[in-house]
C-alpha positions as CSV (number, residue, x, y, z in Angstrom):
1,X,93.0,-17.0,-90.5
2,X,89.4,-15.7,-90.2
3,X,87.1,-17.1,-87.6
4,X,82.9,-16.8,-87.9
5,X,80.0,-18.6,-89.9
6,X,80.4,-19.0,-93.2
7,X,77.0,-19.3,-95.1
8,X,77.5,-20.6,-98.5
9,X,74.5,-21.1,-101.4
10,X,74.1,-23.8,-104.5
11,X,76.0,-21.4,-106.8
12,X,79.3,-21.5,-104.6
13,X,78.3,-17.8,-103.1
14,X,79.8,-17.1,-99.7
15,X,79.5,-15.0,-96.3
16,X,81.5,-15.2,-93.4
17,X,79.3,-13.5,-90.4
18,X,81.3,-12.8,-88.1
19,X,80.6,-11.8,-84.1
20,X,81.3,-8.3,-83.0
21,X,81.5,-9.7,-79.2
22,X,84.5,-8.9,-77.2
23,X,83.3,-10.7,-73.7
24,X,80.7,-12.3,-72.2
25,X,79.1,-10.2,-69.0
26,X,76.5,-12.0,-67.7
27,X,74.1,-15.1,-68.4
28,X,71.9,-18.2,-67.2
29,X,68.8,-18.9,-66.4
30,X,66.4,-17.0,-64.8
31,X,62.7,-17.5,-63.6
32,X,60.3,-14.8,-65.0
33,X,58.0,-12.7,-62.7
34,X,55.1,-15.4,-61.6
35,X,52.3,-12.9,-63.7
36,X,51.8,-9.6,-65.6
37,X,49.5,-6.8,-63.9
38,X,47.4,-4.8,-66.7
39,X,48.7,-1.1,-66.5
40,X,52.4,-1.9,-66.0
41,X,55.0,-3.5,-67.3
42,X,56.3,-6.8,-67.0
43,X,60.0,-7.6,-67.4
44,X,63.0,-9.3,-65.8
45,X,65.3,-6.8,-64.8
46,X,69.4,-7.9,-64.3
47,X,71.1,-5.0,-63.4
48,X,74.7,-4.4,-65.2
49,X,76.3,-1.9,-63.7
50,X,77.0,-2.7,-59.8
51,X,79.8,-1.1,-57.8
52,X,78.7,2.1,-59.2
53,X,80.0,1.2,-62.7
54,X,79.0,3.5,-66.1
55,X,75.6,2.4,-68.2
56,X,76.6,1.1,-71.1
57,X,75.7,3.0,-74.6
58,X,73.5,0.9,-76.7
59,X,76.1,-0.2,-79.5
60,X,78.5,-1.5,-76.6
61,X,76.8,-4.4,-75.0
62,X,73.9,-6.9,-76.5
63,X,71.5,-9.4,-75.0
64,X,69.8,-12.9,-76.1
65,X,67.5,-14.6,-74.8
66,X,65.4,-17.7,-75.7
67,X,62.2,-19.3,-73.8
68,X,63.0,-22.0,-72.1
69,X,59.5,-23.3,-70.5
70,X,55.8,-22.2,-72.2
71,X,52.5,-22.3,-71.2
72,X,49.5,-22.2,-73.9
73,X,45.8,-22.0,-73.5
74,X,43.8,-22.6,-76.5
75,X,40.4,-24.1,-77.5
76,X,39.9,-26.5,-80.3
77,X,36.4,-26.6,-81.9
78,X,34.9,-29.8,-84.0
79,X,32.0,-29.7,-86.2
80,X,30.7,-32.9,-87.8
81,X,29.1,-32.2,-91.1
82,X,27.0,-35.1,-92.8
83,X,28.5,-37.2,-90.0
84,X,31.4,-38.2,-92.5
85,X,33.1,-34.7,-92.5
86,X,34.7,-32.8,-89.4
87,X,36.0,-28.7,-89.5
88,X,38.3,-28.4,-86.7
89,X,39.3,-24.9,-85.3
90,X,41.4,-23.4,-82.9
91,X,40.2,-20.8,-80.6
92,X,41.8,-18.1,-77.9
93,X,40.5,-19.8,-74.4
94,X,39.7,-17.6,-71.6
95,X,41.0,-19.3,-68.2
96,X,44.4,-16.9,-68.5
97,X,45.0,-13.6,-69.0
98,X,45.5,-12.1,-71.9
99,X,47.7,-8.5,-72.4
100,X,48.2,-5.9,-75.6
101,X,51.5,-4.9,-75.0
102,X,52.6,-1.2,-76.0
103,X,55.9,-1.9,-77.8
104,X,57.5,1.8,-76.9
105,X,56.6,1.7,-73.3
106,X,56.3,-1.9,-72.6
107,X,52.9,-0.8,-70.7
108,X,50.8,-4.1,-70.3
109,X,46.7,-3.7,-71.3
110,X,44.2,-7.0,-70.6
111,X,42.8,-8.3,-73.7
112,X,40.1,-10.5,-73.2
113,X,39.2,-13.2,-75.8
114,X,35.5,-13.6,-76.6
115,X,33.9,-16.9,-75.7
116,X,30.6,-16.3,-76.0
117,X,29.2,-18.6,-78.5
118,X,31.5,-20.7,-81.3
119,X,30.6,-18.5,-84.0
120,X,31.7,-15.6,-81.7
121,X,35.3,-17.7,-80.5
122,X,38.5,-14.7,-81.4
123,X,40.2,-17.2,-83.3
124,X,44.0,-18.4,-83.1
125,X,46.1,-17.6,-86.2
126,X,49.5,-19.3,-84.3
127,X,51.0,-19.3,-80.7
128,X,54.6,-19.3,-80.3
129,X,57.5,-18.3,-77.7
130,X,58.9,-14.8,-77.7
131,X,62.0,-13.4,-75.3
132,X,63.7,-10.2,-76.0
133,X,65.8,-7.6,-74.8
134,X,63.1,-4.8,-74.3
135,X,64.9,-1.4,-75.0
136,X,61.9,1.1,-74.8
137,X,63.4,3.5,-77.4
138,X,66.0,3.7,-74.6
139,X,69.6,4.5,-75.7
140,X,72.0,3.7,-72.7
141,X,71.3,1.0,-70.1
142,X,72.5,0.5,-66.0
143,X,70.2,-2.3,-66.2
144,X,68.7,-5.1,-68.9
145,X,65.0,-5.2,-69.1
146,X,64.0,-9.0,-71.1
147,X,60.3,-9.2,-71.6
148,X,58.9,-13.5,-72.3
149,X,55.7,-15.0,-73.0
150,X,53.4,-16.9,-75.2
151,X,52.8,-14.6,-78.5
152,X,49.5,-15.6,-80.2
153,X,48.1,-14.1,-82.9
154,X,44.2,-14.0,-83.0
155,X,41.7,-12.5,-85.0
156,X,39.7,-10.3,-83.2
157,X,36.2,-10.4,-83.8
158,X,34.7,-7.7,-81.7
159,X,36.6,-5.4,-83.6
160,X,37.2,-7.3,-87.3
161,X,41.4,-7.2,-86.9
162,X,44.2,-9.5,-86.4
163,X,46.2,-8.9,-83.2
164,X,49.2,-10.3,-81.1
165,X,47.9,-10.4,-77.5
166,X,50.7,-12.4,-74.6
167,X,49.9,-14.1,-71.8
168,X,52.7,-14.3,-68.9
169,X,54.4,-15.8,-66.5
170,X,53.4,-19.2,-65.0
171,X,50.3,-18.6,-68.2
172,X,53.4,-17.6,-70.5
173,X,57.0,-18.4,-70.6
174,X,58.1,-19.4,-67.1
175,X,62.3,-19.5,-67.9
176,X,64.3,-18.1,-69.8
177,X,67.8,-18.7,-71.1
178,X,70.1,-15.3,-70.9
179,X,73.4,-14.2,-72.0
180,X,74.5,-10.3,-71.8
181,X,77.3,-9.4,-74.1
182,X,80.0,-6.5,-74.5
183,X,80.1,-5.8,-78.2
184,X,83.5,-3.4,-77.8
185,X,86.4,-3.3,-75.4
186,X,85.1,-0.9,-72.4
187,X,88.7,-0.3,-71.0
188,X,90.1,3.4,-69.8
């Protein structure tokens, strides 16, 4: 008997994905740090390896995590044309703080969106949720770093590109839902 997900498609294909977890280690819910701080990182950290236990190698333990509460901030523009026509667009706001994350050191920058006329507005391509397990081109772990926020997408007019900037915290993801897994039997 085989156990997993099997995935099957209209021609009668199949896949059975199966899990590589052995036990579960930790997991819940957690409140996220109450705001970033440009300059640093911004993460909650669970540690894993109390009573003086090992780190764990990278290929021996997994995380996932979901957003459980978001926050968004985001302007929405109307123009009436010929009074029977209306253009509606959406806009980056600037009552929160906005961040460029470094992806290999997890190093926080502020972005700030540009509100100074609506022809000027950073516009907003899509906002969603994001929560991860944020490695840092790390290889062995004593402790799980999980960066959340609000992920927008803008296009940044100042300097003519598209970007992903966060917001945080009580401005981003406020929870998060956790579980910490051992992918291989860690006996003697």
């Amino acid at each position: 008997m085989s156990y997993g997900l099997k995935v099957k498609d209209g021609s009668g294909n199949e896949l059975l994905i199966t899990p590589d977890i052995i036990s579960l280690y930790d997991g819940g819910r957690v409140v996220m740090p109450s705001s970033g701080t440009s300059g640093s990182t911004y993460q909650k950290t669970i540690d894993i390896t109390p009573s003086g236990e090992s780190s764990y190698d990278e290929a021996d333990i997994g995380v996932l995590a979901t957003p459980f509460i978001m926050n968004v901030d985001l302007t929405v523009y109307n123009l009436n044309v010929d009074n029977d026509f209306w253009i509606q667009s959406w806009f980056v706001n600037n009552s929160f703080s906005f961040y460029t994350r470094n992806e290999s050191t997890g190093i926080l920058t502020t972005w700030v969106p540009d509100k100074s006329t609506p022809t000027a507005y950073d516009g907003l391509v899509s906002v969603y949720p994001i929560a991860f397990w944020d490695k840092r081109e790390a290889s062995s772990f004593d402790e799980i770093n999980i960066f959340a926020g609000s992920s927008y997408l803008v296009y940044d007019q100042s300097d003519s590109v598209y970007r992903t900037v966060y917001t945080v915290g009580s401005q981003g993801v406020e929870n998060i839902n956790y579980v910490i897994f051992l992918r291989h039997y860690q006996g003697d």
